[in-house]
C-alpha positions in Angstrom: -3.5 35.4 40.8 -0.9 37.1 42.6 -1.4 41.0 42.2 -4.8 42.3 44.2 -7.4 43.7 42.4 -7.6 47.2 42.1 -11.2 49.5 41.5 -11.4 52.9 40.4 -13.9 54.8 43.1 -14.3 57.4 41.3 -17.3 56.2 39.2 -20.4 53.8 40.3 -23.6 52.4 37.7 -26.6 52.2 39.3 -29.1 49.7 37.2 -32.7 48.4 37.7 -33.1 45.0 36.8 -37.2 45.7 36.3 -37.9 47.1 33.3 -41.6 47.2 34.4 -41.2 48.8 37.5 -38.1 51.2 36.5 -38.5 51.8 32.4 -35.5 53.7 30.6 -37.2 56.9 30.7 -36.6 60.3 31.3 -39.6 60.3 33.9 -37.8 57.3 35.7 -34.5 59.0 35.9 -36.7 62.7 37.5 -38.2 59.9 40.2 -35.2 58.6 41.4 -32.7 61.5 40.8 -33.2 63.1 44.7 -32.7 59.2 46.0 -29.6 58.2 44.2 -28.0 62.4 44.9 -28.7 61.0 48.3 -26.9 58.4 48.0 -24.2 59.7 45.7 -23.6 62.7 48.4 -22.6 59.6 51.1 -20.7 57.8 49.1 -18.9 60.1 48.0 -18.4 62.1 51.5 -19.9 64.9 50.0 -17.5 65.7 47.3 -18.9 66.5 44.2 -20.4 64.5 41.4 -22.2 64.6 38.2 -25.0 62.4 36.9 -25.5 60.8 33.6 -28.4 59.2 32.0 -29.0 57.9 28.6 -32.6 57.1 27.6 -32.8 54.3 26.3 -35.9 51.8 25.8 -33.8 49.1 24.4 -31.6 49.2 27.3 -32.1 48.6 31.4 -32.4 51.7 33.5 -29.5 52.7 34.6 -27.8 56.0 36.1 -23.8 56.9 36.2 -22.5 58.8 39.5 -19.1 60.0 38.8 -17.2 62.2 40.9 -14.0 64.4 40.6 -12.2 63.6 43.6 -10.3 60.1 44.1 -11.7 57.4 46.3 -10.6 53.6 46.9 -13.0 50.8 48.0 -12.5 51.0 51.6 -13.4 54.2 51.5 -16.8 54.1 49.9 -17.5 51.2 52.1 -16.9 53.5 54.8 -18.3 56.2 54.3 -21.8 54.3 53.7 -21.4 53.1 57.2 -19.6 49.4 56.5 -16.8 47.6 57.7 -14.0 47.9 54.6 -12.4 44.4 54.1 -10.4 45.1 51.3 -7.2 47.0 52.0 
């Protein structure tokens, strides 16, 4: 493979494996809505985003973060508080 992989930044899924512990519900998505804003507000250096949820019970839960302003790897990484590897 001779061209590098390239990632959009401008979007991250969050899933829970646990179906037990995080069910697709709208109940699950108000508990962990102020953590994953938290985190969402890092990543993304404080530049805006919008959250999506679909309940689902047939699916995993799972939340979309999506945000308006472009960001590459490295910089997530970064602004999480890692070491980016990948530029």
């Amino acid at each position: 493979m001779r061209e590098k992989l390239k990632f959009s930044g401008d979007e991250v899924l969050i899933s829970v494996n646990d179906r037990l512990l995080a069910p697709n519900t709208t109940e699950s998505f108000q508990a962990l809505k102020p953590d994953v804003e938290a985190v969402a507000g890092q990543l993304f250096n404080r530049a805006s985003f919008a959250l999506s949820y679909k309940e689902d019970s047939r699916r995993r839960f799972s939340i979309a973060i999506r945000t308006f302003e472009r960001f590459d790897v490295d910089g997530l990484i970064a602004n999480i508080g890692g070491e980016a590897k990948y530029g």
